[in-house]
C-alpha positions in Angstrom: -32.0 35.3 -7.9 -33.8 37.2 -10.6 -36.5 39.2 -10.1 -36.3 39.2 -6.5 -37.3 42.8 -5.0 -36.1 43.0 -1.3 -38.8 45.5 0.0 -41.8 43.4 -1.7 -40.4 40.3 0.3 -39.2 41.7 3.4 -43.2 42.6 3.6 -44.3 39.1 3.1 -42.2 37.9 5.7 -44.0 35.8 8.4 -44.6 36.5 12.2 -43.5 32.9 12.7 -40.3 30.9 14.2 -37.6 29.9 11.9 -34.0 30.7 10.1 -33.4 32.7 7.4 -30.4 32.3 4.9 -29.0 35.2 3.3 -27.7 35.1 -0.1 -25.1 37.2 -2.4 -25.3 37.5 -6.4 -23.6 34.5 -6.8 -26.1 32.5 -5.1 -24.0 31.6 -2.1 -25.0 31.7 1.3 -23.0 34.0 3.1 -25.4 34.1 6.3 -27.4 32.0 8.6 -29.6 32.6 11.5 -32.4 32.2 13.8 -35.3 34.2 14.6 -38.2 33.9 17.1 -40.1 36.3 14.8 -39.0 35.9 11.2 -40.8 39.3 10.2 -39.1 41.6 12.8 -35.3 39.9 12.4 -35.1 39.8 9.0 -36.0 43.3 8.5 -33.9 44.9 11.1 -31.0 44.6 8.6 -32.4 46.8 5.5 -33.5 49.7 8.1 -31.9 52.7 7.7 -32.4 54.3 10.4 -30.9 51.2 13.1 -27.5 51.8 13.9 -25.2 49.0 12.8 -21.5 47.8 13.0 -19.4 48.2 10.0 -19.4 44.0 9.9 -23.1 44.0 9.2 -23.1 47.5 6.8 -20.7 45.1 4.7 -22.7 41.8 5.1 -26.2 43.6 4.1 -24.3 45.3 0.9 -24.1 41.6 -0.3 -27.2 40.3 0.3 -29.0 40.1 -3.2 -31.6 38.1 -1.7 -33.0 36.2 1.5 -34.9 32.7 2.3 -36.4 31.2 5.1 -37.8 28.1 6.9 -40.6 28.0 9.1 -40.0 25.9 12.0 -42.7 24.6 14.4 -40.2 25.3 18.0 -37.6 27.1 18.7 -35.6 24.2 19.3 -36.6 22.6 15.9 -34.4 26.0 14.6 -31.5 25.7 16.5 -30.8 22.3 14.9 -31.4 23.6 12.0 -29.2 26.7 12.4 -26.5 24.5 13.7 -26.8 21.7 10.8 -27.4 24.6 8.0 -23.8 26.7 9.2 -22.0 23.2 9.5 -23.0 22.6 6.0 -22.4 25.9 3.9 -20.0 27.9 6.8 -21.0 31.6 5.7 -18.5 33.7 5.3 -20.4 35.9 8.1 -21.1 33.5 10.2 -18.5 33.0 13.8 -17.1 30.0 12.7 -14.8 27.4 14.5 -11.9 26.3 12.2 -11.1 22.7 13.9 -12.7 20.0 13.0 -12.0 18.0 15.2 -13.2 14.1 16.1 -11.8 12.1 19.4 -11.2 8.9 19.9 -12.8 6.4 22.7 -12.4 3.3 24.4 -15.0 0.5 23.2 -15.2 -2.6 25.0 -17.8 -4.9 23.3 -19.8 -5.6 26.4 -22.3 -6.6 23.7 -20.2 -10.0 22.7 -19.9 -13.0 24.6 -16.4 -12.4 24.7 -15.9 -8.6 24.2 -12.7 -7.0 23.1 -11.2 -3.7 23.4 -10.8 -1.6 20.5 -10.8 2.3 19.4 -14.1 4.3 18.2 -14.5 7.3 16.8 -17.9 7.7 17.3 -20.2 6.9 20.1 -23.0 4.3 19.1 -26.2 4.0 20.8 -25.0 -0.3 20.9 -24.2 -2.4 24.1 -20.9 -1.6 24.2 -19.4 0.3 26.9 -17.1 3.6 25.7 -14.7 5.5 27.9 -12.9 9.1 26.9 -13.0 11.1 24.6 -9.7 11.7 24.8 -7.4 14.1 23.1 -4.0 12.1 23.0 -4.7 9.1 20.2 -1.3 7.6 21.1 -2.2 7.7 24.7 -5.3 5.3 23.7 -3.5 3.3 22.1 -0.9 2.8 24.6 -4.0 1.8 26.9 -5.2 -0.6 24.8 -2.5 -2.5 24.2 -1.6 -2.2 28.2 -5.1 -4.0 29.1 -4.6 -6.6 26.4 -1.3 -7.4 27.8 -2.1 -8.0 31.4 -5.9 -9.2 30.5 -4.9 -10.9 27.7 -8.1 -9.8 25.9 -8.3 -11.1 22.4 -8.1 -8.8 19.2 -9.6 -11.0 16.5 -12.4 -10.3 14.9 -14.2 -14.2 15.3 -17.6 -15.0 16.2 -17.4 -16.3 19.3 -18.9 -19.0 20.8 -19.9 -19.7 17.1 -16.4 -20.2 15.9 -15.0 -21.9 18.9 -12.3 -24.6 17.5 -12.3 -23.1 14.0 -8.6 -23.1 13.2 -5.8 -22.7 14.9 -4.7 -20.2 17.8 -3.2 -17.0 16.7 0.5 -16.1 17.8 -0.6 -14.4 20.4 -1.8 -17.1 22.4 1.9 -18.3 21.8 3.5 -15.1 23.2 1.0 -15.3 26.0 -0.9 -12.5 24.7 -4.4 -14.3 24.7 -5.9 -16.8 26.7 -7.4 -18.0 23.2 -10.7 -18.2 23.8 -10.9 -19.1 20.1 -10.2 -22.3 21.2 -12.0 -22.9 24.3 -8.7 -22.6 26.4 -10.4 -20.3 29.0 -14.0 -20.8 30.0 -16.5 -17.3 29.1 -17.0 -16.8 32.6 -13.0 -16.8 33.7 -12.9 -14.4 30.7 -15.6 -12.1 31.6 -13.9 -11.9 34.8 -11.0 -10.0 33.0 -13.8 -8.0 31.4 -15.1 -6.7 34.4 -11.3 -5.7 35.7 -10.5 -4.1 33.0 -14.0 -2.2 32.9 -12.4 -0.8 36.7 -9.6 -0.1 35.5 -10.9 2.2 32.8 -13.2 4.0 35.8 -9.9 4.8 37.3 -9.3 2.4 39.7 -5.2 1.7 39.0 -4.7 0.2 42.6 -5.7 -2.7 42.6 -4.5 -4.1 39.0 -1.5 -2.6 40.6 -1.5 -5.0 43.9 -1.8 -8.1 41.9 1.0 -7.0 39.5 2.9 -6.5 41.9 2.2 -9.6 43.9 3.1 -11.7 40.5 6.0 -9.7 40.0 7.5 -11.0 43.6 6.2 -14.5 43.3 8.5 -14.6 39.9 11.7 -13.0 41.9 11.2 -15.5 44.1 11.3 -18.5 42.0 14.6 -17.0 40.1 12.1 -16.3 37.1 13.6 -12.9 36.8 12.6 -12.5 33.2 9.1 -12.4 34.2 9.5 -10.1 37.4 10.8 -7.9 34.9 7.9 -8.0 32.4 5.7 -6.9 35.9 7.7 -4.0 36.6 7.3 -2.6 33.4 3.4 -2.8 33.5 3.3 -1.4 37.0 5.6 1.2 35.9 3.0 2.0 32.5 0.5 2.2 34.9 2.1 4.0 37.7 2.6 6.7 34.4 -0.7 6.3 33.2 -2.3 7.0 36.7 0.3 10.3 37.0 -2.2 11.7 33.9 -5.0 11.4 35.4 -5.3 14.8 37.8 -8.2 14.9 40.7 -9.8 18.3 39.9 -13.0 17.5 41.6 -14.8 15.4 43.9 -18.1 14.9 42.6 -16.9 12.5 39.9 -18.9 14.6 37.2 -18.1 14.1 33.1 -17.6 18.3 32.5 -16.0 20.3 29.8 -14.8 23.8 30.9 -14.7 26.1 28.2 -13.2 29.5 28.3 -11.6 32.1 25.3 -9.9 34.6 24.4 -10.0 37.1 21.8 -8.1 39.8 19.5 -9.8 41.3 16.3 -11.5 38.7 14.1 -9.5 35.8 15.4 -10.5 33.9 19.1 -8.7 30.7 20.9 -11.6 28.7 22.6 -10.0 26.2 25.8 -12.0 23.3 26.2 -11.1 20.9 29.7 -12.3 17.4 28.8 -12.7 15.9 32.6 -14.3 12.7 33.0 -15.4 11.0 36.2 -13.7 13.9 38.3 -10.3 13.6 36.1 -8.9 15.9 34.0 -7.9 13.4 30.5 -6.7 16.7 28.7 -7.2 19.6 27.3 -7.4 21.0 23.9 -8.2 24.7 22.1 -9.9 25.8 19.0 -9.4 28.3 16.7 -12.4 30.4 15.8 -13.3 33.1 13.5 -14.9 36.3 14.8 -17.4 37.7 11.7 -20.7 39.8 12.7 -21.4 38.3 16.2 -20.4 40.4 19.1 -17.9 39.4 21.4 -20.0 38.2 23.9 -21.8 35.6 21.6 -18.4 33.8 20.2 -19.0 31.0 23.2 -22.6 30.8 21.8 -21.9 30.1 18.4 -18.9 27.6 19.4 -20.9 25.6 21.8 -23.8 25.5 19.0 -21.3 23.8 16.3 -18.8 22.0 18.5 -21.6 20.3 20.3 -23.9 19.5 17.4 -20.3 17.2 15.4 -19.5 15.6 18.9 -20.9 12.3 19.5 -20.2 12.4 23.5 -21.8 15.7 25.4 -21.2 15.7 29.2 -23.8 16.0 31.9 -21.9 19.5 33.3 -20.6 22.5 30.9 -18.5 25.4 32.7 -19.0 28.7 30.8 -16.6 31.6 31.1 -19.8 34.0 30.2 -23.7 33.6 30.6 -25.0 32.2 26.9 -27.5 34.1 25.2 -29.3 31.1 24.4 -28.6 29.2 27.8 -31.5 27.4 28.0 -32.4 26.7 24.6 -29.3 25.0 23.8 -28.6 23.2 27.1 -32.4 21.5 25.8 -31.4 21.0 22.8 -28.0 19.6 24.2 -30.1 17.5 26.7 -31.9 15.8 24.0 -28.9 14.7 22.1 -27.0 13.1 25.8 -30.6 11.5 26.6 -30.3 13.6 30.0 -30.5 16.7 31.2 -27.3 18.8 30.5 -26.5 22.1 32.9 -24.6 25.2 31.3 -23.5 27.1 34.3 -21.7 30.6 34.9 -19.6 30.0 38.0 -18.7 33.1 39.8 -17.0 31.4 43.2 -15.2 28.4 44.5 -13.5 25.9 42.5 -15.3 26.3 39.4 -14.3 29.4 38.7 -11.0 28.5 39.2 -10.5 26.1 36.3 -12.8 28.9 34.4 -9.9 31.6 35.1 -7.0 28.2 34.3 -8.9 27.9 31.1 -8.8 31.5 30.1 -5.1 31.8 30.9 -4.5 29.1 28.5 -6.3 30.1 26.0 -4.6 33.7 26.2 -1.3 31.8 25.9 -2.2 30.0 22.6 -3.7 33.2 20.8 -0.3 35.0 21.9 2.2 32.1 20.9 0.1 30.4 17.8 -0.9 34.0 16.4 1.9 33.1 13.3 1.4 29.6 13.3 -2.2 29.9 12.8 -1.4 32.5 9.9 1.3 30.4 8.2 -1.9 27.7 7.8 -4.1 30.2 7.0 -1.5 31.2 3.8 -0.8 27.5 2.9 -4.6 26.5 2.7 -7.2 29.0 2.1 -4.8 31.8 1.0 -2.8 29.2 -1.5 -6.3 28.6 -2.9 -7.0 32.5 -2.9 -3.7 33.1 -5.0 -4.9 30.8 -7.4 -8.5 32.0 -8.0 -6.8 35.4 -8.5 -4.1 33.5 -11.0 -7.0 32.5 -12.5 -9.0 35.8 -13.1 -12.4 33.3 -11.3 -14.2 35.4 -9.0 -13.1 35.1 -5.0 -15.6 32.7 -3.1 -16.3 31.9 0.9 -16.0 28.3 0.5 -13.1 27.0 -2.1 -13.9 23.7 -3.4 -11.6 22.2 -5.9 -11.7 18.6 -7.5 -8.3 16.7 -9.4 -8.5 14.0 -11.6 -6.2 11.5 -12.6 -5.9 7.6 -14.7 -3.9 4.9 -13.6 -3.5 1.8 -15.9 -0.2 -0.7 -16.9 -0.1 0.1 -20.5 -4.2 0.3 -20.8 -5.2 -2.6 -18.3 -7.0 -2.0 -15.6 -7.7 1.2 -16.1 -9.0 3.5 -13.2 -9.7 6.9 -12.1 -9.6 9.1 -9.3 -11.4 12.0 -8.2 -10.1 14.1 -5.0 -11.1 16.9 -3.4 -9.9 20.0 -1.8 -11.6 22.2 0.5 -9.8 25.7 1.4 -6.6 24.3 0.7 -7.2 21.1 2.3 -8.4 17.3 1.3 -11.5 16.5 2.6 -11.4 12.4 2.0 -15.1 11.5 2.5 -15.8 13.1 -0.7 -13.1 11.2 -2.9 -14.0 9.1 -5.7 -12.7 5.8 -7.4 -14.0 5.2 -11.1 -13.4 1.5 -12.8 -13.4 2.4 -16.7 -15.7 0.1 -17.7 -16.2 1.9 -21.6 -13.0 2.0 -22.4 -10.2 -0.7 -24.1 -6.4 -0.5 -23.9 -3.9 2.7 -23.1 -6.5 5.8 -24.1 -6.0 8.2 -21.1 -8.5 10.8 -22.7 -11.5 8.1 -23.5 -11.0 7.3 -19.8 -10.8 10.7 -18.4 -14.1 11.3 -20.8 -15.9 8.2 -19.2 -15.0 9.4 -15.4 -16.2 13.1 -15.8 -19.7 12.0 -17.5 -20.2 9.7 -15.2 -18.9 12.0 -12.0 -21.5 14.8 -13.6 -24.6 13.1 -14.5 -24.4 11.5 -11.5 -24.2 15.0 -9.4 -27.3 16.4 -11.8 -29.3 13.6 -10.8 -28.8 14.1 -7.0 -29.4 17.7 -8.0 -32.5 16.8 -9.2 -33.7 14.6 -6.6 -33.0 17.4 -4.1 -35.0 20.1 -6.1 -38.2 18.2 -6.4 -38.4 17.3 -3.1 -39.9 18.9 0.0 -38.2 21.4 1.5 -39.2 19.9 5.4 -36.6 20.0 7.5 -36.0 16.6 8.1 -35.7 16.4 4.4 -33.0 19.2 4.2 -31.3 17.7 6.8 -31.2 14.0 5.0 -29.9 16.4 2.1 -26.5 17.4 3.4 -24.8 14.0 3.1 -25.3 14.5 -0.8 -21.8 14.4 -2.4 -21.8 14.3 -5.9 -24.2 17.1 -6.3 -21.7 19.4 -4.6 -19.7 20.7 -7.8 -16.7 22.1 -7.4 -15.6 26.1 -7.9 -12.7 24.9 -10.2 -11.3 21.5 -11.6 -8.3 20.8 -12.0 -6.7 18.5 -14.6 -3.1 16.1 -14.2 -2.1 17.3 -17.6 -2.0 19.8 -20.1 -4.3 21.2 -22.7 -5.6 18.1 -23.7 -7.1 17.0 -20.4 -8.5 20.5 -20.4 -10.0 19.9 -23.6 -11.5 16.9 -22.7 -13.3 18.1 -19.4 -14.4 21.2 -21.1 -16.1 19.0 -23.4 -18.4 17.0 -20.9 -18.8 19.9 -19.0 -20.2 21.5 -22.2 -22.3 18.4 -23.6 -24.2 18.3 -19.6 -25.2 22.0 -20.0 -22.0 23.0 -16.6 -20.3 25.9 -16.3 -17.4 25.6 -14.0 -13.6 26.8 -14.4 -11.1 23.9 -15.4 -7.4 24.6 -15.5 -4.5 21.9 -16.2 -1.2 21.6 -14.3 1.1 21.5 -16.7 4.5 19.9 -16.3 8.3 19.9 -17.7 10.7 17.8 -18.9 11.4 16.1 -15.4 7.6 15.8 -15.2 7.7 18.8 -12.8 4.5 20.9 -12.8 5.6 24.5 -13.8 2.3 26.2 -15.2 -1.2 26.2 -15.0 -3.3 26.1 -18.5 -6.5 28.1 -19.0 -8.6 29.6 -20.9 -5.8 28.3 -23.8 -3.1 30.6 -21.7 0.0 29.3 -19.9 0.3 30.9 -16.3 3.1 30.9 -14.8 3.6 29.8 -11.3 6.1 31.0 -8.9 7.2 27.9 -7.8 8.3 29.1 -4.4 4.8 30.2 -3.2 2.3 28.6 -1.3 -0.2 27.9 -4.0 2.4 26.3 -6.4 3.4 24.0 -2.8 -1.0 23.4 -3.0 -1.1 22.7 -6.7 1.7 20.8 -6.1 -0.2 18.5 -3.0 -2.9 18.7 -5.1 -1.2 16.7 -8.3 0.4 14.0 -6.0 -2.6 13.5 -4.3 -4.6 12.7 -7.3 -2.1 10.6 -8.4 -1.7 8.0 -5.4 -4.9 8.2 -5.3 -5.4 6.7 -8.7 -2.0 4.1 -8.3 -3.6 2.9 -5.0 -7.0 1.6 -6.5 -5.2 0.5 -9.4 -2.4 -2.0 -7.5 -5.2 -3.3 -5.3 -7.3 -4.1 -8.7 -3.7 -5.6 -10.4 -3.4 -7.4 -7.4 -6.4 -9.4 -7.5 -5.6 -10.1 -11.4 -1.8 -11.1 -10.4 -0.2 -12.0 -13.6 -2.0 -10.9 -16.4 0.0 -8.8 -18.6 -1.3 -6.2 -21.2 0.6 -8.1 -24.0 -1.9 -11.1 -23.9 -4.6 -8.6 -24.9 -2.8 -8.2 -28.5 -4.2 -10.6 -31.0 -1.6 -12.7 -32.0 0.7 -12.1 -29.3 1.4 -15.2 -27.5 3.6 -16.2 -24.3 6.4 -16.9 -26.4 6.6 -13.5 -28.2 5.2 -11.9 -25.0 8.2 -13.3 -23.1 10.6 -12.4 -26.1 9.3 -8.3 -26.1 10.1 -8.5 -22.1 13.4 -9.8 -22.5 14.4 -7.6 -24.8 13.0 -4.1 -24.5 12.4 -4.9 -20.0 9.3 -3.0 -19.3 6.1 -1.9 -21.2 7.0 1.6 -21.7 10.2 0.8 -23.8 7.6 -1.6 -25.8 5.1 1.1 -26.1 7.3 3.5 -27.0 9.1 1.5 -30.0 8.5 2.0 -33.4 7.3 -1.1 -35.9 10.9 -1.5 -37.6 12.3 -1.8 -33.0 9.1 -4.3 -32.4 10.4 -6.7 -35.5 14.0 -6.7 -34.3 12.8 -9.0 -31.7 13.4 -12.5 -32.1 10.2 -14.8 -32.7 8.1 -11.5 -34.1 7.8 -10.8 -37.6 6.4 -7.2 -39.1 2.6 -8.3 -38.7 2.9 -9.0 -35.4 5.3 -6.2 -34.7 2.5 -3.5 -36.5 -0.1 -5.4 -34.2 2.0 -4.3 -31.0 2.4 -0.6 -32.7 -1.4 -0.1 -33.3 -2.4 -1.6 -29.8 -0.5 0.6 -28.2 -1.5 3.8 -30.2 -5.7 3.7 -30.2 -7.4 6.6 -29.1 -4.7 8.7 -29.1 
C-alpha cells in the first residue's frame, strides 16, 4: 500500500478488541491474529528493543503494511480469526494441511417414511445423523447392511403423496423393499423398522442379532437352506461390524482426543473420534509449524479444525492446557448449541488414551516424514518450480486457472475453467461456459467469449465487495466470492495463439496477471511452456511437467464432460445440417465417404467435390464453414 508509514499508524492504533492482518509488498496477507488490545499487540512486533525469534524477525521484515478490525467481544474475533486464516492461510500462520470433511449416517426421521442415506454435512433438519466417521466404505457397508435386513427404501418419492404412482422398483422384487411406494406395508409397520434400525445405529447389535438368528434356524428347518444362508452372512457383517466398535469408556460420552507430535516446522496432530463411549476411528493431520510456539500448535489446530466441522462433541481431551481454553470452548459451545468442555487430564483413564494418542502420532511423523514430502514436491513444490520456470515472483498461496473448448466440428461449443490450488484442484471453484456469441468451429472466438465473461464477471464481485461495509458479518458473507478470486497465473491448452488471445482480454479489462500456454508435439504431447513469446522447456520427468501435465487433462475432461451431456440432450443433430445447402443426402454422402468430421474438415475443395451428389458450390460451402474465424 502506498504512502503507508508504519510508525504514523502503529500510533493511531486503537485500545480496542479486534484482529489485525499483516501485509507484504505484494499486498498479500501473510499474517493474522487476535488481540485483546489492538494498540499494545500490534506494536510489540516493530520494537526494537523486545527480544524475538528468528520466525518473527523474518515475518516483520515483510510486513509493508498492517489492518485491523474492531470487534465488539472477544469471541466476535475468534471467529473472525478462525474464518479470516481459513480464507487467505498466511504463510505465517500454524496451519493444518488436511482438509478434511466426514461422512454421516442420515435417517430422514423428518419423512413419513424416512430412508437412510450418506451426509456430508450436519443440518440443523429433523433428521437424525450418526458418525462422523473416518472409513467412507465402512458407511457404506452400513447402509446397505440396514437396507438389507430392514428393507428400507432408497428412492427418492414423496411419500404418502406418491403412493401407487407407478410401478415397484426391482428391489421390491429381490426382496430389498417392502415397497412402500405402493402401499404394500402400512407407515406404522414401516416405522417400526425405523425405530430398529435407529438402535442399531446407537450400538445395540444384539438384538438385530437374536432375530437374525432366530430366522436363520426357522429357514434350516424348513430345508430353505438358501435363506439360512443369506442370515448367516448378515449375522456374520454384523458380528464384524460390532468387532469395530471398541468400549473405551463407560460414560457413553461423544469425545475427540487430540494429541501431537512435533519436529522442526512440521507436527502430526491424532484425533480419536469416539462416539457414545465407542471408539469409530481415528485419524491424524498434518500441520505446519510457522511463528507460533510449540505449545500453541493444539491452539491454532482446534481453532481451524473445529470452525470447517459441522459435528463438535460435548467432551474434548487435550494433550496440553490451551491458551485460549475458555474462549474457544465458548465459542465451540455456541456452534454444538451446548456447552463443550476442553480438559487437561493428568490421571486415570483419560490420560491414557491422551498418552495412546501421542504414541500414534509419534509413529506417523516418523514413518510419513517422506511421504508427506513426496506430496509436498508433487503439489506446492511442482507449482514452485514453475513460478521459477516462469521468472513470476514466488507467492504463499498458488492459484492457477486452465482453460479449454470442447465442440464436434463448432456445435455445441463449450468451455471450461478449472482451478488449481498449491498443486491441487480445488472443484468448488470450476467453471462451465455455454458459448452463446459465437457460430461454428472458431476455438479462439470462443476462448475470447469465456475469458471476458470469466473477468468482468470477477470485477464486478470485486466491486461489490469494495463498496461495501467492511462489518464483519459482511466480510464473512464475502468469502464465498469466487470469481473475484483471480488467479496468480493462467494457463492456456495451446500455444501462442491461446496466449494471444487471453492476453488480449486481460489487456482490454485493465488485468495484469501472468498467462503461459502448454504447448504440445506431434503426438499431441505437451513438451513446452510459452511465455512472454519464449518457448521453455520442460523436463518432462519432474514433478511440475507430471502438474502441467494433470493440469491439461483436467481442463480437458472437464470441457468433453459438459459438452457430451449438452450433445446428448441434442442426440442427432450433426454439424453438417448447419451448412446452407447441405442436405441429408449430401450429409449422408460426406459421412460415407470421408467417416468422421475431422477427415471432412480437414479436406480441401477439389476432396469435398469428389463426393458423389456434391458439386464445387457445395463443396466450397463445406470448405468455408469449416474455416471461419480462423
Amino acid at each position: 500500500m502506498q504512502n503507508f508509514n508504519i510508525e504514523e499508524e502503529l500510533k493511531k492504533l486503537p485500545s480496542s478488541l479486534g484482529v489485525y492482518l499483516m501485509h507484504n509488498v505484494s499486498e498479500e496477507i501473510i499474517y493474522i491474529g487476535k488481540a485483546i488490545s489492538l494498540k499494545n499487540r500490534v506494536r510489540q512486533y516493530f520494537q526494537s528493543s523486545r527480544k524475538r525469534t528468528p520466525k518473527i524477525e523474518q515475518m516483520v521484515s515483510h510486513i509493508s503494511y498492517f489492518e485491523y478490525i474492531v470487534t465488539d467481544s472477544e469471541l466476535e474475533a475468534l471467529i473472525l480469526e478462525c474464518n479470516l486464516i481459513k480464507e487467505h492461510r498466511p504463510k505465517y500462520n500454524t496451519m493444518l494441511k488436511d482438509d478434511k470433511t466426514y461422512p454421516y449416517i442420515k435417517v430422514t426421521t423428518g419423512e413419513d417414511y424416512p430412508r437412510i442415506l450418506i451426509a456430508r454435512q450436519m443440518k440443523k433438519d429433523k433428521s437424525k445423523y450418526f458418525g462422523p466417521y473416518v472409513n467412507g466404505g465402512a458407511v457404506k457397508s452400513t447402509i446397505e447392511l440396514l437396507r438389507r435386513i430392514y428393507r428400507i427404501r432408497t428412492c427418492n418419492r414423496s411419500l404418502p403423496k406418491e403412493i401407487g404412482n407407478g410401478r415397484a422398483c426391482l428391489n421390491y422384487h429381490i426382496k430389498q423393499c417392502d415397497a412402500p411406494c405402493m402401499g404394500y406395508i402400512s407407515k406404522e409397520d414401516y416405522q417400526k423398522k425405523i425405530e430398529q434400525t435407529l438402535k442399531f445405529l446407537n450400538g445395540n447389535y444384539e438384538e438385530v442379532t437374536k432375530m437374525l438368528e432366530q430366522k436363520m434356524y426357522e429357514a434350516s428347518a424348513d430345508m430353505n437352506f438358501e435363506a439360512a444362508a443369506e442370515y448367516r452372512d448378515l449375522i456374520a457383517d454384523i458380528k464384524a461390524l460390532a468387532q469395530k466398535q471398541k468400549i473405551t469408556s463407560g460414560e457413553g460420552l461423544d469425545r475427540d482426543v487430540i494429541a501431537y507430535a512435533a519436529d522442526g516446522n512440521d507436527a502430526v496432530v491424532q484425533v480419536f473420534f469416539i462416539r457414545e463411549g465407542k471408539l469409530l476411528g481415528r485419524e491424524h493431520f498434518f500441520v505446519n509449524i510457522a511463528l507460533e510456539e510449540e505449545g500453541d500448535i493444539l491452539t491454532s489446530f482446534i481453532k481451524q479444525y473445529y470452525s470447517g466441522t459441522p459435528f463438535i462433541p460435548k467432551e474434548i481431551l487435550v494433550s496440553q492446557e490451551l491458551r485460549e481454553a475458555d474462549i474457544i470452548a465458548e465459542y465451540l459451545s455456541g456452534r454444538r448449541g451446548s456447552k463443550v468442555s476442553i480438559l487437561n487430564p493428568k490421571k486415570g483413564q483419560k490420560e491414557k488414551m491422551i498418552e495412546l494418542a501421542q504414541k500414534n502420532a509419534k509413529m506417523v511423523l516418523d514413518i510419513d516424514r517422506d511421504k508427506v514430502k513426496r506430496e509436498e514436491a508433487r503439489t506446492t513444490g511442482a507449482v514452485r518450480d514453475i513460478f521459477e520456470l516462469l521468472g513470476i515472483e514466488s507467492h504463499n498461496k498458488y492459484r492457477i486457472e486452465a482453460y479449454d473448448i470442447s465442440n464436434t466440428a463448432g456445435f455445441q461449443s463449450v468451455g471450461s475453467m478449472i482451478v488449481y490450488e498449491n498443486g491441487k484442484p480445488k472443484k468448488n471453484d470450476y467453471r462451465k461456459f455455454k458459448i452463446q456469441t459465437v457460430e461454428g468451429p472458431n476455438d479462439y472466438g470462443s476462448m475470447y467469449e469465456v475469458l471476458t465473461r470469466r473477468f468482468t464477471h470477477g470485477l464486478s464481485e470485486k466491486k461489490q465487495k469494495d463498496n461495501s461495509s467492511k462489518s464483519t458479518k459482511e466480510r464473512e458473507e464475502n468469502l464465498t466470492d469466487r470469481f473475484s478470486r483471480f488467479p496468480d497465473l493462467i494457463m492456456m491448452d495451446g500455444g501462442l495463439g491461446q496466449v494471444n488471445i487471453a492476453l488480449q482480454v486481460l489487456d482490454e479489462l485493465k488485468i495484469h496477471i501472468p498467462v503461459c500456454g502448454m504447448v504440445k508435439d506431434d503426438r499431441h504431447r505437451t513438451r513446452a511452456l510459452v511465455y512472454n513469446r519464449e518457448e521453455l522447456p520442460i523436463d518432462t520427468h519432474s514433478e511440475s511437467f507430471r502438474l502441467i501435465t494433470r493440469i491439461q487433462d483436467e481442463a480437458h475432461r472437464f470441457a468433453i464432460e459438459y459438452h457430451k451431456s449438452l450433445r446428448g440432450k441434442t442426440q442427432v443433430h450433426s454439424i453438417l445440417d448447419d451448412i446452407e445447402s447441405i442436405g441429408p443426402a449430401r450429409r449422408k454422402a460426406l459421412m460415407k465417404y470421408f467417416s468422421d468430421i475431422a477427415k471432412i474438415k480437414e479436406a480441401s475443395v477439389e476432396e469435398l467435390a469428389q463426393v458423389p451428389s456434391m458439386n464445387e458450390a457445395s463443396a466450397r460451402k463445406v470448405y468455408e464453414f469449416f474455416r471461419k474465424g480462423l
